[in-house]
N, C-alpha and C positions, 0 to 999 in steps of 0.2 A: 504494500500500500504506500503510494506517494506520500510524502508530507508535504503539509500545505501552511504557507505562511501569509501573513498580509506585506509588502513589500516596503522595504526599510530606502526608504529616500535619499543616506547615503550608499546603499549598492546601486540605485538605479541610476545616480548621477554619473557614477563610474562604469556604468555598463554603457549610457547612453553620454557620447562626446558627441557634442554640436558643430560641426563645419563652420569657417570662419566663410561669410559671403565673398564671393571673387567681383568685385564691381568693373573692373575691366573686361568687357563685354568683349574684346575680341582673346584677350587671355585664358576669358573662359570658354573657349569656343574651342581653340588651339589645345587645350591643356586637359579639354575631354576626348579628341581625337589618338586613339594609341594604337591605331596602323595607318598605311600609306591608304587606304581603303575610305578610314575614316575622313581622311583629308580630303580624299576625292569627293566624296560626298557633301561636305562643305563647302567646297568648290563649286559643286555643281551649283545649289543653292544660292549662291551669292554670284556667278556669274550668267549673263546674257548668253543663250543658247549658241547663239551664234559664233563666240569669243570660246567659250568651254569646247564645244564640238570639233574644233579647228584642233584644240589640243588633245584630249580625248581619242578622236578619229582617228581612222588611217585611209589604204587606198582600199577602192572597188567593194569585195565582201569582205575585207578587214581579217583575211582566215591570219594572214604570215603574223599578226599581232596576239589572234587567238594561241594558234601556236606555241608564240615561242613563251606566252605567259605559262600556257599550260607545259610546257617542255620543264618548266621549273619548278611550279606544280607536285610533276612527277617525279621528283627529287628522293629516293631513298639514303638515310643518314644511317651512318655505321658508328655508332660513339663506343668509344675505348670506356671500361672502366675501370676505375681503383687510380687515376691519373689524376691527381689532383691540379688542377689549372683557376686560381685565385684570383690573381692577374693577368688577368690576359690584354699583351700588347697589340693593340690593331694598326701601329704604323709600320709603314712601308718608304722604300725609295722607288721610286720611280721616274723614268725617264732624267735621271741625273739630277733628282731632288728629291726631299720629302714630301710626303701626305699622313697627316695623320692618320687616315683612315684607307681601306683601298678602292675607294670613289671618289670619283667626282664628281661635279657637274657639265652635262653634256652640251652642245651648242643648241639652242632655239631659237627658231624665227620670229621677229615677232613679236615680244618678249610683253613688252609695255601695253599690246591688245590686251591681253589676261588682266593682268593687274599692273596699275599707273608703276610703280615702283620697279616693275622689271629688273635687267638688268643687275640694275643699281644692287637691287637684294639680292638677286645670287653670289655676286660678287663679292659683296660687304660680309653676306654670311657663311663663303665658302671661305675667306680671308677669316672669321675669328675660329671657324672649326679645323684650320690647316690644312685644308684641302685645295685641289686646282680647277679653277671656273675657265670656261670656255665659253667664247663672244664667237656666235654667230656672223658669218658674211651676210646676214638677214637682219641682225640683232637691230634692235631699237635705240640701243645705245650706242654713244662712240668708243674707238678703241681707247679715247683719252679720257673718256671718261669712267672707263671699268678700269682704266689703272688707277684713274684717282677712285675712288670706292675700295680697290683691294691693293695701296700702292707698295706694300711689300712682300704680298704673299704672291702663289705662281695662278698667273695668266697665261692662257692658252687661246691660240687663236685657229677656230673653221673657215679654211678656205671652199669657195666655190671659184671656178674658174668658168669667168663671162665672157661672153661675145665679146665685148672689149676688153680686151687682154689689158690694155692700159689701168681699167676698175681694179682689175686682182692684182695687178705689179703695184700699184699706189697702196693697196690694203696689206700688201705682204710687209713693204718698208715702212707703214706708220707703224703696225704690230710689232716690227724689230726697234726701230725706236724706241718706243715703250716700254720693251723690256721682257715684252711677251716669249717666256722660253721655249713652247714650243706650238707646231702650226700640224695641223689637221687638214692632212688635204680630199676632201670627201670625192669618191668618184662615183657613187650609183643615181647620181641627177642629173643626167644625161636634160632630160625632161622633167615636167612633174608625175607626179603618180597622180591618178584618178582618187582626187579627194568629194567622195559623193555628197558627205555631210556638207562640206563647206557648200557645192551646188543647190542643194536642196534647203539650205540655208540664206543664200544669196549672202555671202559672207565675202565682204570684200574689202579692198584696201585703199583707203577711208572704209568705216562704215556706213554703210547707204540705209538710208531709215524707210520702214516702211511699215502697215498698219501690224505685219506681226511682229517687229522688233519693237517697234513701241510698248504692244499690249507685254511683250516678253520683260521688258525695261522695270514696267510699272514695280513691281512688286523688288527689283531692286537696284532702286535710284542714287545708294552707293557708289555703283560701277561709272555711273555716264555722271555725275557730280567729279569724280576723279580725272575722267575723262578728258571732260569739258574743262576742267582748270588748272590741265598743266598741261606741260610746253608740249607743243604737236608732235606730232610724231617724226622722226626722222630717219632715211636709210641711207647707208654709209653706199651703199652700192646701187639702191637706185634712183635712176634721174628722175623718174615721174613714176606716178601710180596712181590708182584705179582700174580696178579690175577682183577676180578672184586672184586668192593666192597663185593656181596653176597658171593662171593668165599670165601674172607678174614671172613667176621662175620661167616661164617658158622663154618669154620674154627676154631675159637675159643671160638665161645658162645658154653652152655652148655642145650640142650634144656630138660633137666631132673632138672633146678633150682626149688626148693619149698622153702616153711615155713620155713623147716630147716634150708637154708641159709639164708633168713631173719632173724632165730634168731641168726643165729652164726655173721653177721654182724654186728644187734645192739649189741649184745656184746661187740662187737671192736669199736665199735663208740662210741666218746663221746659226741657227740652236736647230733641237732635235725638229725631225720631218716625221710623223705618222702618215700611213693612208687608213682613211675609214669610207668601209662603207665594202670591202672583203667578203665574198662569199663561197671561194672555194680551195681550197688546198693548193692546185696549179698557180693563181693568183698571189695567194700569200706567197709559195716558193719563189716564182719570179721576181714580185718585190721586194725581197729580201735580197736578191744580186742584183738588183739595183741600187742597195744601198740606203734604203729607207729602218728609220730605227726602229719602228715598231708598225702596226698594223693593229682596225680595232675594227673584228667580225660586229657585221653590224647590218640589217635589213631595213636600217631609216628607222625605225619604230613600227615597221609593218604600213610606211606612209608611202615607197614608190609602187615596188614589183610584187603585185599577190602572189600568195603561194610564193614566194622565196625560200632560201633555206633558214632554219631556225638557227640562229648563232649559237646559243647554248649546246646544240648538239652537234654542232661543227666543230666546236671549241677543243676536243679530243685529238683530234688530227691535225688539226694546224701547228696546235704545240707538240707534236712527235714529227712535223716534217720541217718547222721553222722553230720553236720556240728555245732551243739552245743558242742560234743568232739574230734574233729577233724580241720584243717585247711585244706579248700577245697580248692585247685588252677586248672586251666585250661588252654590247651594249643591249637592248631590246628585251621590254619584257619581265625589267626590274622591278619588285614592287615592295620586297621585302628584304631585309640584312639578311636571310638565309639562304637566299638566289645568288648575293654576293657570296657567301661562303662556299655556295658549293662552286660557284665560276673559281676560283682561287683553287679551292680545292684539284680541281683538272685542270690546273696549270695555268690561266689565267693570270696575268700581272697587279691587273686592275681592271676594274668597269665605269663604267659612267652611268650616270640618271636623267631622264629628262623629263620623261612626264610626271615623275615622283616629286620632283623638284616644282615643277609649274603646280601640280595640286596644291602642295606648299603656299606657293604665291600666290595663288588666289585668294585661299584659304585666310589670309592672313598676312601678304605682303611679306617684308623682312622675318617680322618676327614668326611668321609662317614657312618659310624656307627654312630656317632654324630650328621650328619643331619635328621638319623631315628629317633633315639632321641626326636629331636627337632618336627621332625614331630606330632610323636602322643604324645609329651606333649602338643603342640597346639592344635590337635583334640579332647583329653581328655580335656580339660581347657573349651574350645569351648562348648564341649557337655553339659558340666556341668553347665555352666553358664546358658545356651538356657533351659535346663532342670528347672531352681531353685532352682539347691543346691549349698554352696558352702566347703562340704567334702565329702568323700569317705563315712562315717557313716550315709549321710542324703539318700543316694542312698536306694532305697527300690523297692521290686519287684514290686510294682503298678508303676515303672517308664517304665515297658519294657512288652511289648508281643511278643509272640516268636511266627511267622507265621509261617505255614508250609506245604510245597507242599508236603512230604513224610508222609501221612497218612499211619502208620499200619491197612492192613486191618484185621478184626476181624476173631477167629476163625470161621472155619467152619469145620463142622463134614462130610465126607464124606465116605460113606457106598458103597463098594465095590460093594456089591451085586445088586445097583440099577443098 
């Protein structure tokens, strides 16, 4: 039989602790989101359909994005145990410097559509986490000014190479001026990819107003109050706009780039040269005798070539036919510190983040980027510990198997004549 008492007012005081109220409404916003999931979802809500989808999206039926999330998804973890790991250190060198952590943040277009702050905040906040930010040949901001935002930590700079050769030789030497140490030369945007939402969206550059962006707006007049009171938008590389994004890239990429402008670039560069945008083993081996320091497997975000290859599951073989002279990095599909651990795990150097990052920013501007941050340096630390190591160099491919629902099926030979 229970015993029953009547309830003594100092046990209930000590059972029941009162939360002190959070009155910074975007802190409490930021500070209840505890995955990259969360933040998307806040994003969603506080941006204009039109601005979120651009980021969000990719090309045609969006499979190479389903993909390569789901490639990581199917990540089986082999944790050691009786390996005590307390401390566990997440920095790395890379590319001939440090990162606290083994990401970055990846190039976006665009930056300051999502949220006024763009740029600026990744920048500012990839510089106090010790990490390296990458300025877009698309970015909304200048290269002078994501060094003043991040003037002593490492800047990195995405090349696209324009129809005017002259636009990317003037952006490769403001970026070395600057100090930016290395340059990203993206090759798989020949063209654009078929971005459906943005059409279906009429998402354009400016935005063009019309009865369902307004009805869209109403409910959150945050975004176009930001908008509307700071300084317009600017692009480093192009002369005019209007149009859809595809409009604009088609417009000034050059879909005839080769070798050749690979080597007249490294010429002009003088720190490390990556190419991104890699998707097959023959590719990576060639530019590695060309001379290139690293390579970063990478399907655009699932925004050019549907059905592409998933990076995460290419990543295996690039680092057994390049990655002892080469620095192998990976991008696409990120959403959590444990998709980082297991790329590291197979050999990976480093990855980058982009949409994880832009949910960030919306979410919450500067101090929104820094909650992503924060996120997957906790999921990463988390991982590592559960696993039994305590650095980036105890990580080894017996930690991860790679499932997978996307069997290649086998040749088969099929004779007409039957």
């Amino acid at each position: 039989m229970v015993q029953r008492q009547l309830p003594k007012v100092g046990e209930l005081l000590e059972l029941m602790q009162f939360k002190k109220p959070e009155l910074d409404a975007r802190k409490r916003r930021l500070d209840a989101a505890l995955t990259i999931a969360d933040l998307r979802t806040i994003a969603k809500r506080r941006t204009p359909k039109a601005a979120f989808d651009y980021t969000d999206g990719a090309a045609d039926g969006e499979l190479s994005l389903d993909r390569a999330r789901r490639a990581f998804e199917d990540v089986e973890f082999h944790p050691d145990i009786l390996r005590p790991a307390a401390d566990v250190d997440t920095s790395c060198q890379i590319l001939g410097g440090p990162s606290a952590l083994p990401f970055g943040i990846a190039p976006t277009g665009f930056t300051r559509l999502m949220q006024t702050e763009g740029e600026t905040a990744g920048a500012s906040a990839a510089a106090a986490a010790g990490i390296p930010f990458t300025l877009s040949t698309l970015g909304t901001t200048s290269i002078e000014g994501v060094k003043a935002a991040n003037p002593v930590g490492r800047n990195w700079f995405q090349l696209y190479v324009m129809k005017d050769r002259s636009i990317s030789y003037g952006l490769v030497e403001r970026a070395a001026k600057a100090g930016f140490d290395t340059l990203q030369f993206t090759v798989d945007t020949p063209i654009a990819g078929a971005r459906l939402r943005d059409k279906r969206n009429g998402f354009s550059i400016p935005p063009q107003l019309t009865v369902g962006t307004i009805v869209n707006a109403i409910p959150r007049p945050w975004w176009w109050i930001d908008f509307l009171t700071t300084p317009k938008l600017e692009f480093a590389s192009l002369s005019t706009t209007g149009g859809t994004v595809g409009e604009l890239l088609n417009a000034a990429m050059d879909p005839t780039i080769s070798y050749d402008d690979l080597d007249v670039i490294r010429g002009m560069w003088p720190g490390k040269i990556v190419v991104k945008g890699v998707q097959n083993v023959t590719d990576a081996a060639r530019l590695v005798d060309q001379g290139v320091d690293g390579i970063v497997l990478s399907n655009h975000g699932g925004r050019q070539l549907d059905r592409a290859p998933i990076p995460f599951h290419l990543l295996p073989k690039v680092v057994r036919e390049v990655g002892k002279d080469a620095t192998v990095m990976v991008d696409t599909g990120i959403m959590n510190g444990a998709d980082i651990v297991a790329s590291i795990a197979l050999g990976a150097k480093f990855t980058l983040i982009g949409r994880a990052y832009l949910y960030g920013l919306m979410a919450g501007g500067r101090q929104g980027v820094d909650r992503t941050i924060a996120i997957l340096r906790s999921e990463i630390e988390r991982t590592m510990t559960l696993l039994g190591v305590s650095s980036l160099d105890e990580l080894e491919p017996r930690h991860v198997t790679q499932l997978t629902r996307l069997v290649p099926v086998a040749d088969q030979a099929v004779d007409a004549r039957v």
